[in-house]
C-alpha angles and dihedrals in degrees: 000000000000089000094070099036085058088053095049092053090055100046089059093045098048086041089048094052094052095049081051093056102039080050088048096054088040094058091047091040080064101036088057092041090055091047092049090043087049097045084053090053093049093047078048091054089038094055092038097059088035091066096040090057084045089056099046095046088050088045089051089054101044080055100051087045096055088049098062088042083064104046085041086058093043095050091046099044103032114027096028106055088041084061091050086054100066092030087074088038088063092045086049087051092042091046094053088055105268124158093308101194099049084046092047088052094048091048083051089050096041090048092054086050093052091052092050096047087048088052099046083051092050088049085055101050123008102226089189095053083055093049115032097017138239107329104036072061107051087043093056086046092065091042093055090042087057094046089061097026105044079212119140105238112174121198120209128188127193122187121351113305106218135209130266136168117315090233094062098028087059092043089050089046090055085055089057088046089052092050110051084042094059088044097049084047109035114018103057090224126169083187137057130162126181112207129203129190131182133187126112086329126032113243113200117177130172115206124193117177085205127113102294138215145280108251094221085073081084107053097045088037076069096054104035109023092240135115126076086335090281086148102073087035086054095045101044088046074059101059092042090044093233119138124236113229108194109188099200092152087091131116085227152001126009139258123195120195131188120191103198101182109221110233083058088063 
């Protein structure tokens, strides 16, 4: 009788381990399964607040663009036809006979203020980007950069640049804005160049041969929103998915290039 009681036993035993076991890979099958599970909710959350950051950063700027559309609209049609206005009241002065010299001084004057006002608008809004498209605008840019500047800013285009929509044309136009404004005022060139590159990406680079930057701007440009305004250049890359290349490992000067892929924009 003790033989098959032995056996029994065994048998229990043997039967109780395996339920064990099976018990034991089915608690880390779960395990595994609820981290997993729980890994896949937080990516959700992530990419959840991650668009909507992404929303409200592309809704601040439609509003600050608008914004500036307006103000553009206002200083041209207000305040610059009034302008105009007076100006042909003074040529008609000037014109009866009235103290020439002081009304020549004040067309001069009013003139200066006209063209001021006209450039301010076109700051605001580009009218060129809305009528003839992305690069006829960033050529004019660096046109109108050399005229004040006296700077020589060559623009090269490579390819053909291709349209895309006006949104993210005129949000990667305020990033060449940015750029040629933070290398008149910080980087002491007697050089720039804008370089454009088109092919099934669109490669857009600007060069100084000034003195420079430290490349920890960046990185703290990320976490305070200072430095050379590479903030709002690295926010709005973000919304077109483009990627920032800075090339800091250079004896002089910088060059900054965003590669925005086409079908993303």
């Amino acid at each position: 009788m003790a033989g098959p009681s032995e056996y029994q036993i065994a048998l229990i035993i043997a039967i109780g381990t395996v339920g064990m076991l099976f018990l034991a890979i089915a608690i880390i099958l779960f395990m595994v399964f609820y981290q997993k599970k729980m890994i896949q909710e937080q990516f959700k959350r992530q990419q959840l607040e991650l668009t909507y950051q992404q929303k409200m950063m592309e809704a601040a700027l439609e509003s600050q663009e608008n914004e500036r559309r307006r103000l553009a609209g206002e200083l041209h049609d207000s305040i610059g036809a009034m302008l105009s206005t007076i100006r042909v009241g003074i040529t008609t002065m000037a014109r009866l006979g009235s103290n020439s010299e002081a009304l020549e001084q004040s067309k001069q004057m009013l003139d200066d203020t006209i063209g001021s006002v006209r450039r301010i608008s076109r700051d605001l809004m580009p009218s060129t980007l809305e009528k003839f498209g992305f690069s006829h605008a960033v050529k004019e840019l660096c046109e109108r950069f050399h005229a004040t500047s006296l700077l020589p800013i060559h623009c090269i285009e490579q390819g053909e640049v291709r349209s895309f929509e006006k949104g993210r044309e005129l949000m990667l136009y305020r990033i060449v804005q940015e750029l040629l404004n933070n290398a008149l005022k910080h980087s002491q060139a007697t050089e720039i160049s804008v370089q454009m590159h088109a092919s099934h990406n669109l490669q857009l680079s600007v060069e100084d041969n000034g003195v420079g930057f430290d490349p920890g701007i960046i990185k703290n440009s990320s976490q305070s929103g200072k430095g050379l305004g590479l903030f709002n250049i690295q926010n709005r890359a973000r919304l077109l998915g483009a990627t920032v290349e800075f090339d800091t490992a250079r004896s002089h000067g910088s060059k900054i290039t965003l590669v925005i892929p086409y079908e993303k924009v």
